[in-house]
N, C-alpha and C positions, 0 to 999 in steps of 0.2 A: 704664385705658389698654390697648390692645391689644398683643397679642403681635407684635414683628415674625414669629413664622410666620404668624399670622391675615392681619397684613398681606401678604406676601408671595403667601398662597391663592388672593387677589382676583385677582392677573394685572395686566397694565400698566391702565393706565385707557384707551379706547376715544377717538379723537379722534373733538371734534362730527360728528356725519355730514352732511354735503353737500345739498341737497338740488335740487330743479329751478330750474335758470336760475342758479346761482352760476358765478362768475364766477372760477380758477385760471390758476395759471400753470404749466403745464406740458409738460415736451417732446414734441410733436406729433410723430405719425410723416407719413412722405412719404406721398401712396396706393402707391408703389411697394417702402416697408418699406425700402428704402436706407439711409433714414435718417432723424434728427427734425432738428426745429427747436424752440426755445423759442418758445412764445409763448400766450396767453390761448387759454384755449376757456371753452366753456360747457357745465356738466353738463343735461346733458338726461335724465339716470335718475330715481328719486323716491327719495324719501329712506329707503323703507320697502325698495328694493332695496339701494342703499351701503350700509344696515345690514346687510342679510343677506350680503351679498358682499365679497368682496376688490375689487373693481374699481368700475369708475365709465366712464359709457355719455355719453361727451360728442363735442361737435361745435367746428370751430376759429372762432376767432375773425380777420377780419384786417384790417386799417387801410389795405386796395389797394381803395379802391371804385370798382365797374366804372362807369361811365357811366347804365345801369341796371341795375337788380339780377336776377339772374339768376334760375332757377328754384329753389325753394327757399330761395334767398339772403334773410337780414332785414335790413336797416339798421335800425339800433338807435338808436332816435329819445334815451331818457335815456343814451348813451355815458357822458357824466362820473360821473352816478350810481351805473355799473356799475364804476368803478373803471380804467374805460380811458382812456389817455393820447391819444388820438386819435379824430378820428369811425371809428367801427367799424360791419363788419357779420359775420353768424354766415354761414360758407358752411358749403355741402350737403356736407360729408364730416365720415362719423363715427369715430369710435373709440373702442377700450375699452382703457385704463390702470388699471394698480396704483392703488390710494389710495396707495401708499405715494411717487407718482412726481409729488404734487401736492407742488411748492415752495413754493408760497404761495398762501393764499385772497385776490383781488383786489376782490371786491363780490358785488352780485347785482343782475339785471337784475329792469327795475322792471315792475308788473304791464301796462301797458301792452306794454313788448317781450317778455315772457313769450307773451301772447297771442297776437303774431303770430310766435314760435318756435313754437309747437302746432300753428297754423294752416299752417307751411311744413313741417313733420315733417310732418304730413298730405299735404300735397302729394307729400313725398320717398317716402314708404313705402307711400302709398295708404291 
């Protein structure tokens, strides 16, 4: 049996790391940094980054769909699958959060909406 110092050595245990197109719930900033809002986004970083890093490089999720979708914007054809409560789409604004400020893991988007999330960062970033 091991020592609790042995145990102790090890450090906390590392939560699973996130990976691209999962699906959280956490407090979104405004673009103006005023303030957040709770609500879903979707990590758009890779998982070999969230491992190396404190943070996590994701974009918002929202349940206001324009009429048609804007530049950048994906409507997200499996919504239920990804753990969202309503039909959803990902807009064009990014942001970078603490891991630590993810309340809860909601799904992951399915490879289908993945693909056309790559195809619209493309679009945004060039």
């Amino acid at each position: 049996m091991p020592s609790k110092a042995a145990a102790r050595s090890r450090g906390p245990a590392k939560p699973q790391a996130l990976s691209f197109g999962a699906i959280v719930l956490v407090p979104f900033p405004f673009t103006s940094q005023a303030a957040s809002k709770q609500r879903p986004a979707v990590i758009v970083s890779s998982r070999a980054y969230n491992v190396e890093r404190p943070d996590l490089i994701m974009m918002a999720v929202t349940s206001q769909l324009r009429p048609t979708p804007a530049l950048g914007e994906v409507w997200l054809r499996h919504w239920q699958a990804a753990g969202l409560i309503k039909p959803s789409s990902v807009k064009p604004v990014f942001a970078t959060l603490e891991q630590g400020l993810v309340i809860r893991r909601l799904g992951a988007l399915a490879p289908e909406d993945q693909d056309a999330l790559r195809q619209a960062i493309g679009q945004i970033i060039g």
